[in-house]
N, C-alpha and C positions, 0 to 999 in steps of 0.2 A: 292916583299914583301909589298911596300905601297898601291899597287893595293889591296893585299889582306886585308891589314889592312884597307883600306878608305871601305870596305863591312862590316866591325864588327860593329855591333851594339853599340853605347855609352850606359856606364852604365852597361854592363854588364859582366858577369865573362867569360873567354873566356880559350879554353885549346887549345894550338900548339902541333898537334900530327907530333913526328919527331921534335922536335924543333931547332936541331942539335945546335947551338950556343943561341940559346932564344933570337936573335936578336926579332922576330916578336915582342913575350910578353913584351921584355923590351920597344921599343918602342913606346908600346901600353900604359900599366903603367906609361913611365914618360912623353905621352904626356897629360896624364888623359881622356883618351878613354875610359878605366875599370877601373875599381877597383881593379882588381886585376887576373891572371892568374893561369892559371898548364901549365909547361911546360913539356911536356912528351917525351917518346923516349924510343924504344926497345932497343939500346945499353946502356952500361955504359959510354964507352968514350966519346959521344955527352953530357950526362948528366953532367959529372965532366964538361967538358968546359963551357956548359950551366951554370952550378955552381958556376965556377970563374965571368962569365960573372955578373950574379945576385947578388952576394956578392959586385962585384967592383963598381957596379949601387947603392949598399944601396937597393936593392929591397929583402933581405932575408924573411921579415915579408910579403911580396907582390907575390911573385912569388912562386908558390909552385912547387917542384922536384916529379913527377912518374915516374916511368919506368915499362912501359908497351907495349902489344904487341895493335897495334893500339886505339883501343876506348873501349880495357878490361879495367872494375873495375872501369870505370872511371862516369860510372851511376851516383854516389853518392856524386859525386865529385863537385856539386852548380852549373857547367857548363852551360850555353846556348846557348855560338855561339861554335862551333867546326872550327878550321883551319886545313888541311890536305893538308899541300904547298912540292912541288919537289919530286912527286910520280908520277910514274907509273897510266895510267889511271883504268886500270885493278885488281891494287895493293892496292886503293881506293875504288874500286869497291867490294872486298872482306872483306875490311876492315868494312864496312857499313853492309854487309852483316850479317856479324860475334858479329854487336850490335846492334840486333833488338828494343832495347830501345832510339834508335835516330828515331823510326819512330814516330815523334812525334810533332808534330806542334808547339812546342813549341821551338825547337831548330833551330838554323840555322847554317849551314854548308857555309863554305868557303873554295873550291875547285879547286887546282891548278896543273891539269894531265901537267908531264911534255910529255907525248904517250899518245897514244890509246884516245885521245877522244871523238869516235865516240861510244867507248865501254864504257865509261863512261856513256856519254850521254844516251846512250841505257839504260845501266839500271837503271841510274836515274827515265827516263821517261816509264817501266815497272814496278818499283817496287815500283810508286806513292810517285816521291820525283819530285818537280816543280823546272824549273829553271829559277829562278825571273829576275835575268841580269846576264850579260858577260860582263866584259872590256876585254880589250887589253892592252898588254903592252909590252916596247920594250929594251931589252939591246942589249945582241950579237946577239939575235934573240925573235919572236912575240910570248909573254906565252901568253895565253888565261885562264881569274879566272873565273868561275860559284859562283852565289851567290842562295844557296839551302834551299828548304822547305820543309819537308813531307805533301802532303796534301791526299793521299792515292786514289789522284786520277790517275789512271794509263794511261797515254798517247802512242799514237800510232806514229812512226814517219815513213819517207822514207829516203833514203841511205844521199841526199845533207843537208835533215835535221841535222842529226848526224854529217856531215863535218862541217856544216858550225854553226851551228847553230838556231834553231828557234828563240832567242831570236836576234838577230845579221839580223836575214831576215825580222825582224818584224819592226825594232830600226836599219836600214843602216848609223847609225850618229856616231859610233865609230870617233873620229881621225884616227886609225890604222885599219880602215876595209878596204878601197881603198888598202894599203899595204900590207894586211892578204888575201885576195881574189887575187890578183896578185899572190902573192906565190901559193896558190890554186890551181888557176888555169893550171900554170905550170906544177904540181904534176898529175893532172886531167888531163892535155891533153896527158901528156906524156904516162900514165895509157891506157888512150883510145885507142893512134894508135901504142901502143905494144898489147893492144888486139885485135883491127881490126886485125891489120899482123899475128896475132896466131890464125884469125879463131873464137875467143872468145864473146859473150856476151858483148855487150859494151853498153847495156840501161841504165842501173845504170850511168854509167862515164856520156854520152852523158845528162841524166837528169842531172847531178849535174854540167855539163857544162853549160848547159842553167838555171841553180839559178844563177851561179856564174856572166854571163854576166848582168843577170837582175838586181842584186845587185849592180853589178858596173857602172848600167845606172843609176841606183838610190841612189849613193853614190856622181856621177858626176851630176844629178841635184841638191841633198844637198847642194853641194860645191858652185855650181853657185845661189841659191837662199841667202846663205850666204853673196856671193859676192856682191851683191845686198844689 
């Protein structure tokens, strides 16, 4: 969550879609990052806790309650960063879909697949929405945030693109990329010589073998230029 909140924009009105507890919004409000939020949420029960949460903070005049199904009705709502944190990458992906009034330069999205990020990324980068930067971050395991732009220009990518990221291939200076690309790796090779052994297509894997060791040669000079 402070990943995703250090990409919000200061000064501006920000709405947590799923907010489940409004931890994000409150945080954001009483550290004076915005002005002020929506916290929204398809269920009721997320909302009432969100609720109590709000009240007990003294944020009632600051934080506003919707319950909505992702970024419906929310047009009108003064908005310009959107957060969409502990979703499905997929689940995200339709959600955007489903509010064609965030294609719009003017907003910016903060984006935390907890899957599928290759399918995110995909249709980010087809349906001309840019992805500005990636952190990493780490508890019981490595979330990966996008920080998002509509600019309607539609990018083309290849399979390691979508694993790894273009923005992360371009920018190897994460702290947690040496450790994000190890796990990678792992997953990738493993992937490969269950496909070699079945006969399988293994050009995809084998390319995104070969980003993943180039990144790691270039995460290992960072470190040592560092050292220096």
């Amino acid at each position: 969550l402070l990943s995703a909140a250090s990409l919000v924009r200061p000064g501006v009105y920000v709405a947590d879609i799923g907010t489940d507890h409004a931890y994000l919004p409150i945080y954001l409000c009483q550290a004076g990052i915005v002005p002020g939020a929506v916290a929204a949420d398809i269920n009721q029960g997320p909302l009432q806790r969100a609720s109590a949460h709000i009240r007990a903070c003294g944020l009632d005049g600051v934080i506003e309650m919707r319950r909505c199904d992702g970024l419906q009705g929310l047009e009108q709502a003064g908005c310009r960063d959107y957060v969409i944190c502990g979703m499905g990458g997929e689940l995200i992906a339709r959600i955007l879909a489903q509010a064609p009034f965030i294609q719009n330069s003017d907003y910016h999205l903060i984006l935390q697949p907890m899957t599928a990020h290759c399918a995110l990324r995909q249709y980010l980068w087809e349906n001309g929405f840019s992805i500005l930067r990636e952190k990493l971050s780490k508890t019981d395991r490595i979330y990966q945030v996008f920080s998002v732009q509509y600019t309607g220009q539609r990018e083309e990518s290849n399979y390691a693109q979508r694993v790894l990221g273009k923005y992360h291939m371009q920018h190897p200076d994460d702290a947690l990329l040496g450790e994000f690309l190890a796990v990678q790796r792992t997953f990738a090779a493993k992937r490969f010589a269950g496909k070699r052994r079945g006969g399988q297509d293994t050009a995809q894997d084998a390319q995104l073998l070969d980003a993943i060791d180039a990144m790691m040669a270039s995460c290992g000079k960072a470190e040592e230029n560092h050292g220096v």
